[in-house]
C-alpha positions in Angstrom: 99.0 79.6 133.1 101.5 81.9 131.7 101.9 84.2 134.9 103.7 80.8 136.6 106.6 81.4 134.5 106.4 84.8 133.5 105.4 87.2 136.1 104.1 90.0 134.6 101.5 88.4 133.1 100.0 88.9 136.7 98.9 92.4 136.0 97.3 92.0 132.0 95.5 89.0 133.4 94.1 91.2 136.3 93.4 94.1 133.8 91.2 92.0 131.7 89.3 90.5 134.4 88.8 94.1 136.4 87.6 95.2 132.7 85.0 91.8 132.4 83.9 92.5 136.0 83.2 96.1 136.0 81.2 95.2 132.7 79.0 92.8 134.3 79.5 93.9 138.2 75.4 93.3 138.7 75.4 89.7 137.3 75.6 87.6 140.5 76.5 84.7 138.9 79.9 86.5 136.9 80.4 88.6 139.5 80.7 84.8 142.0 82.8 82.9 139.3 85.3 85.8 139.0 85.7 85.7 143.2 86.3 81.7 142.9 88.6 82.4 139.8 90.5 85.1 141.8 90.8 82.7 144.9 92.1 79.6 142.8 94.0 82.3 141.3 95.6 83.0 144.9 96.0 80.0 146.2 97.2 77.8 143.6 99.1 81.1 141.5 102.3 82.8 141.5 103.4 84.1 145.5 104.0 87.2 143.5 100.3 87.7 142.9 99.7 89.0 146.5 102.0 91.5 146.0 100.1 92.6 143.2 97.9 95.7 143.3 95.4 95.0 141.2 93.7 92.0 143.3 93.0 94.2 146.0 91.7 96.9 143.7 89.4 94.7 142.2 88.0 92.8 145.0 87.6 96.2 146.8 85.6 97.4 144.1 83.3 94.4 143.9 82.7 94.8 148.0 81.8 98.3 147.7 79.0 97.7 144.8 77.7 95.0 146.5 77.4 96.8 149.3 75.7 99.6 148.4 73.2 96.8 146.8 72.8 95.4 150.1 72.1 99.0 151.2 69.9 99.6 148.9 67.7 96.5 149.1 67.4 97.1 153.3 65.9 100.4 153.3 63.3 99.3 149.8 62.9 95.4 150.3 60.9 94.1 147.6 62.2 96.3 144.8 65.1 93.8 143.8 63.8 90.8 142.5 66.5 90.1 140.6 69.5 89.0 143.6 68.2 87.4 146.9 69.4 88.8 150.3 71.5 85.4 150.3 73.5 85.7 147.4 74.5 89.5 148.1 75.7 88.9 151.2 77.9 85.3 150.0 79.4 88.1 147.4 79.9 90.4 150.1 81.5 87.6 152.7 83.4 86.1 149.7 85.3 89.6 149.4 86.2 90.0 152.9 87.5 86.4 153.4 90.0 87.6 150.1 
């Protein structure tokens, strides 16, 4: 809440959260709160937030490990019984609609 009224709180609020994510980037359901916290955080936050680095990084980052999951679980189907083909690919289409 502080980053309405003092902007650069923006970036220390994305540096914790890239921090909390790449800890716990194979925890579905983190890994789903943080994209609905970083889309609440975008449409109800700061305009400045889109010009904001950070986001992108972060968002990037999760797309790219989840993809590489997705990979992974298409060419040895059956290995992962942890994540369902469903919920990797709502992370994945969660990241490109950010």
């Amino acid at each position: 809440m502080k980053s309405w009224k003092k902007k650069n709180k923006i970036g220390k609020f994305f540096s914790i959260l890239t921090v909390f994510v790449q800890e716990n980037i194979n925890n579905t359901v983190l890994v789903l709160k943080s994209l609905i916290l970083i889309h609440t955080y975008i449409k109800k936050g700061p305009s400045e937030i889109l010009n904001e680095r950070k986001v992108l990084e972060l968002i990037k980052y999760i797309f790219y490990h989840w993809k590489d999951i997705l990979t992974q679980q298409q060419t040895n189907p059956g290995r992962d019984k942890k994540r369902s083909l469903y919920t990797v690919n709502l992370i994945i289409g969660y990241c490109e609609k950010l």
